[in-house]
N, C-alpha and C positions, 0 to 999 in steps of 0.2 A: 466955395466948392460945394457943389450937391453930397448929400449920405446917402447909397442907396444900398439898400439890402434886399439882397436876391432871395427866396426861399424856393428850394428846387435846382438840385444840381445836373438835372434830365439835358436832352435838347434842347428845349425852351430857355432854360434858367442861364446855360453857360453860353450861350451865344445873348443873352442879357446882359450877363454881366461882365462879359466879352466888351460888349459895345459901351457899355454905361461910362467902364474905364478908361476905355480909349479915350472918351472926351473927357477925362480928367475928371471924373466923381471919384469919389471914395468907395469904394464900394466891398460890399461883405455879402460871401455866399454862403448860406446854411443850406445843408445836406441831412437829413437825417440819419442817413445809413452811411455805410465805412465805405462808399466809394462811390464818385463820377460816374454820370454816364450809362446807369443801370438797363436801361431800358432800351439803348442804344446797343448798349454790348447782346439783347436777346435778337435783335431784329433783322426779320431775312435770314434767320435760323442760322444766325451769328454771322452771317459775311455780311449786312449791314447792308440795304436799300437804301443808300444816302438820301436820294431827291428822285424827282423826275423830269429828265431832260425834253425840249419842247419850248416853243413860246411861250409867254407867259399866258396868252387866254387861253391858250390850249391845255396848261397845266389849269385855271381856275375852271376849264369848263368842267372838269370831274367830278364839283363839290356842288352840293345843290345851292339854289339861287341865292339864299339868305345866305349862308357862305359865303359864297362866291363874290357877294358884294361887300360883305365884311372883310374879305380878304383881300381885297384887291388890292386897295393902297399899300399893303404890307407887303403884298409880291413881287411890287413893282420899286421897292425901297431896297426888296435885298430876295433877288430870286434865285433859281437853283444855279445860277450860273456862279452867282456870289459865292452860295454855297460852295461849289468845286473848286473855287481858287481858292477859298480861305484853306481848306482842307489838304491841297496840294500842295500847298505856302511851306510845308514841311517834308515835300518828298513825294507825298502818298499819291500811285498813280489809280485812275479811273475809269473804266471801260461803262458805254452803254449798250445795252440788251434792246435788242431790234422791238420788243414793245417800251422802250424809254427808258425800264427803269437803268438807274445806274449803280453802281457796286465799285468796292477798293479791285484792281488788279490782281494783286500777288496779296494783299492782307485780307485782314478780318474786321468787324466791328471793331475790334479790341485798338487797332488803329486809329480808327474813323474817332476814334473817343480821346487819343490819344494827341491826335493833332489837336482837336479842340479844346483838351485841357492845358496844352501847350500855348493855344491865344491867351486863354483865362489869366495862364500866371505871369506870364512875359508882363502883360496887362496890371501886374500888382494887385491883381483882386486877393481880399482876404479871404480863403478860405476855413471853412469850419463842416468838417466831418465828426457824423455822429451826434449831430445839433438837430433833434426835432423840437421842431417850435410849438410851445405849449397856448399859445394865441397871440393876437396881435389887435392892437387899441389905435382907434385917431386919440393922440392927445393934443393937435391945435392944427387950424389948418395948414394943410399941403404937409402933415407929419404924423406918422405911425408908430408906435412904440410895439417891437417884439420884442418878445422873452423866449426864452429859450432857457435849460434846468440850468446852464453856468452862467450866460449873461444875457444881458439887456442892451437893445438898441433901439436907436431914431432917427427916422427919417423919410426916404421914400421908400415903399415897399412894394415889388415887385411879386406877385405868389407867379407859381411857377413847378409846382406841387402833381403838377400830373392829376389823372381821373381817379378809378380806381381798378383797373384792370393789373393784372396781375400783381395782387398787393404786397406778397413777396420781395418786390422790387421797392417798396416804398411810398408806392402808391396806391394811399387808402381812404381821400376826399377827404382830407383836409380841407381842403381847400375851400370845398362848398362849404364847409362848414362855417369859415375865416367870413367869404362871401355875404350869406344869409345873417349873420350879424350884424355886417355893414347894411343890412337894408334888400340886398339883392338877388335877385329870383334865381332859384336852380329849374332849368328843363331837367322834367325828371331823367332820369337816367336808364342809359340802352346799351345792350352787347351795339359792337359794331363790326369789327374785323372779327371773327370768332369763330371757331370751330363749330358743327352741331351736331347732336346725340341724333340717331335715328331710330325709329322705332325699330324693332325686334333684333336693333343689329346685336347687340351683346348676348342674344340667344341663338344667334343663324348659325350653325356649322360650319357654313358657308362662307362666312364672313373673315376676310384674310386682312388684318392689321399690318399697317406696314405699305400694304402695295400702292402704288402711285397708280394712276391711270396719267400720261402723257399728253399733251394740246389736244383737251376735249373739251366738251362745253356743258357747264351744268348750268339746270333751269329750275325754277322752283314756280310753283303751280300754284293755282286755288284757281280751280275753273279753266282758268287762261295763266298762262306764263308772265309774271308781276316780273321777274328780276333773273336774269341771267349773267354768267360771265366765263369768258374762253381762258384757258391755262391747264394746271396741271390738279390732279383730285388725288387728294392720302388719304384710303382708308383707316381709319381710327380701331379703338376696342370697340367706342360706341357709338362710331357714323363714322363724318368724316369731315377733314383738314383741310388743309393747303390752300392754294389763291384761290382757287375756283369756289371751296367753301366761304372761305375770307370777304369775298367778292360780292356771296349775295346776303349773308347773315345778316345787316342792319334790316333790308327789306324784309327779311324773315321773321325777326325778333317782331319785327312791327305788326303783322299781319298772324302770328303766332295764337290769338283766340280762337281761330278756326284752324281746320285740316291744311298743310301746308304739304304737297307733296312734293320730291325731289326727283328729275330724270336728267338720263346724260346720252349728250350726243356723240357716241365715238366717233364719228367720221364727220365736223363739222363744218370740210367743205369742199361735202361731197350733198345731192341733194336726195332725196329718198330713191328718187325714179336712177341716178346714179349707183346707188348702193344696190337695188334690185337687179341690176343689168350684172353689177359686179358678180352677185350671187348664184346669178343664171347660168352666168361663165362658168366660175366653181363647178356649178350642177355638171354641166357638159363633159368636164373634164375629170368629174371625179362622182361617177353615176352610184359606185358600190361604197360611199362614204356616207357616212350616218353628220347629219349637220352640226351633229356636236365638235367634230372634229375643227370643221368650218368656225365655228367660236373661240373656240382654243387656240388657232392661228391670229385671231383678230382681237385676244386679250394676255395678258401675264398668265399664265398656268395656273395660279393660284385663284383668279377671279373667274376662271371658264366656268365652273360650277357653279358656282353664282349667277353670271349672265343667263350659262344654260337653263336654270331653272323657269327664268323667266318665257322662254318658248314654249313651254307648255309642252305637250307632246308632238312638235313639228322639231321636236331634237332627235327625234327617234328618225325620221326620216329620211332616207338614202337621197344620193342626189340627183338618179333618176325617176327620183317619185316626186320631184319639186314643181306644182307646176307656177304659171306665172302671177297667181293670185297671195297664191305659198311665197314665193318672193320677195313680193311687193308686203306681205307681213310680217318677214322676218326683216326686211329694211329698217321697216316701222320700228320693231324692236334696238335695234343697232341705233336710229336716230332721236327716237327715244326711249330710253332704257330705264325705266321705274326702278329707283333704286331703295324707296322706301320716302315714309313719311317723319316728320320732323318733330321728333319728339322735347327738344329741349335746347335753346342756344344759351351757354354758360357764361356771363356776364365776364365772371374774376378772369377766364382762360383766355378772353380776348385782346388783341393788340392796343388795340385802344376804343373807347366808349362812347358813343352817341349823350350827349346831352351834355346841361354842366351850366355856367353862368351865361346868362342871358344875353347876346350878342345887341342884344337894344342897349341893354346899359351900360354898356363898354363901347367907349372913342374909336370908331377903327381906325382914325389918323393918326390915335397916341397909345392905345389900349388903356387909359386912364379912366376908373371909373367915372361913370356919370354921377355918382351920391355920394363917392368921399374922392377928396382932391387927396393925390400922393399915393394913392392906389393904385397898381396895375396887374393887369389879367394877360395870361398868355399860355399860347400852347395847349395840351388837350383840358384843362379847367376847365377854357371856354365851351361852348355849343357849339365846337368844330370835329365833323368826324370823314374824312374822305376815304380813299375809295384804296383799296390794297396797291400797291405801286411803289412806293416814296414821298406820296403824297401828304400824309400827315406828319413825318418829320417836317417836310418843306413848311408846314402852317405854323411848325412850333418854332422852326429857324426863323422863318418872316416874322411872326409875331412876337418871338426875344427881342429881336433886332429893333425894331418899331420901337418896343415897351422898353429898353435899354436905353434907346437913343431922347428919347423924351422926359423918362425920369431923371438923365442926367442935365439937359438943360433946363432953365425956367420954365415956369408952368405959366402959360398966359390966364391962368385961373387965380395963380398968385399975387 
């Protein structure tokens, strides 16, 4: 019978040692913190993004190349479909949202966590909450020795430790640390999913915390448009939030040495010459209205001042002084709408992190290091960061699954 010990009781860790068990390992999971699932129970602002529904190349295409080929073999071993039946295996039902993602029905995260700590124990895995692991040793091959402050184990060792985004949660890279010991290269480390500060927003008057803007599309700039994505935008204290922020932040972070500016397209799809035509209309039928008004219909009450400020003085203008050049620039405005520049993406506040252990040196048929036998990598550790959706659960479910199912049988290395 295989020993394996899971470190990381996240997504990754408990659909590891989920599976490890099932084929009859022994298997022990160490948690650091007093409970399951931490990072699960924050996500999708608690009603939980399970996966994302779609084919399976359809889900890999979202992830860049190196990804996407690291990930394959594990999508295709346990993909989001597996995911929703293991889940519902207990009742919990699932609805998908016309862009993929999918979510609990009638529950919450708190659910989604709860069915799969319900596979874990059915499965006799030994739990240990409260158990951070003070390091971890090859003491002979294909065997790991962790410690932990009350005990000692050996066997195979699964990390499963998460990156280091909201450490809070438990997650504070460990892991790379575990990693670079054993030999292995950390890619430095990147916000990915993340909120970001904008410049002068914590000094604008103007600036309204709190308010959504509804299916628009933000764009971030340097010269030309690098990174865009369509959803929903929450303004912050100090910028802003939600998938549309979530969406472009890795491109951000990365291009971040220079001026990054951010603009938003409210009406994205409609096309400019559309939105002028719209406007003209307006004009015709509302000759004694100052264009402010016109904004104020076309934003939250709260953000009209804001947007207005950006028209310059064509907000003073009635709507039979508009003429068709006037138009055609307040379009411009409405389709892209400067909302300021990028002063800072905060690594800790983000979902999960760009970078991490070296996808060269990790098996993506077993997640078994490449430089110590009994070793395995999974879930956001790795240099896996996808795109806001459901998506990087889904890498941390495939790649537990994989790294479960192989520490529990022979190793052809043994």
């Amino acid at each position: 019978m295989s020993r394996v010990i899971v470190i990381g009781g996240g997504a990754a860790g408990l659909i590891a040692s989920w599976r490890a068990a099932s084929l009859g390992a022994e298997v022990t999971l160490l948690e650091k913190t007093s409970r399951l699932g931490t990072k699960i129970l924050i996500s999708g602002g608690g009603k939980c993004n399970i996966t994302h529904a779609g084919e399976t190349e359809e889900v890999l295409a979202a992830f860049r190349p190196n990804e996407r080929k690291f990930l394959r073999p594990s999508f295709y071993a346990f993909g989001s479909q597996d995911v929703l039946k293991l889940v519902q295996h207990n009742g919990l039902k699932v609805y998908t949202r016309p862009d993929g993602r999918v979510f609990p029905v009638d529950g919450t995260a708190r659910d989604v966590v709860d069915s799969l700590v319900s596979h874990v124990r059915r499965s006799r895995v030994r739990i240990r909450l409260d158990s951070p692991v003070l390091g971890i040793e090859k003491t002979e091959p294909g065997k790991i020795s962790v410690k932990t402050a009350q005990e000692s184990f050996q066997g195979k060792v699964i990390v499963a430790v998460g990156g280091s985004s909201y450490p809070k949660t438990g997650s504070t890279g460990d892991g790379w640390e575990w990693a670079k010991r054993a030999g292995h290269t950390i890619v430095p480390v990147r916000a990915a999913l993340a909120p970001m500060d904008v410049t002068g927003a914590s000094t604008n008057a103007d600036w309204r915390p709190g308010v959504a803007l509804r299916d628009v599309t933000l764009s971030a700039r340097q010269g030309k448009v690098f990174a865009c994505w369509r959803g929903d935008l929450l303004f912050s204290h100090h910028g802003v939030s939600g998938p549309c922020a979530l969406g472009v932040s890795r491109d951000v972070d990365e291009r971040l040495g220079d001026k990054v500016g951010l603009e938003v397209d409210l009406e994205p799809d409609l096309t400019q010459s559309s939105v002028a035509q719209s406007i003209m209309s307006w004009a015709r039928k509302n000759p004694r209205k100052h264009v402010i008004s016109l904004t104020i219909e076309r934003l939250p009450n709260s953000l009209g001042a804001l947007f207005a400020s950006s028209l310059g003085q064509d907000r003073h203008r009635l709507g039979q002084e508009l003429s068709e050049k006037t138009c055609f620039r307040l379009a411009e405005r409405v389709k892209s709408w400067q909302i300021g520049s990028v002063a800072h993406v905060p690594l800790e506040k983000g979902e999960v992190v760009a970078g991490g252990v070296s996808l060269e040196e990790v098996d993506y048929q077993t997640m078994e290091s490449h430089l110590t036998d009994g070793l395995y990598f999974c879930g956001e550790v790795l240099d896996i960061a996808g795109p806001v959706g459901g998506y990087n659960l889904q890498a941390a479910f495939s790649t537990g699954f994989v790294a479960g199912t192989s520490a529990a049988n022979p190793s052809p290395k043994s």
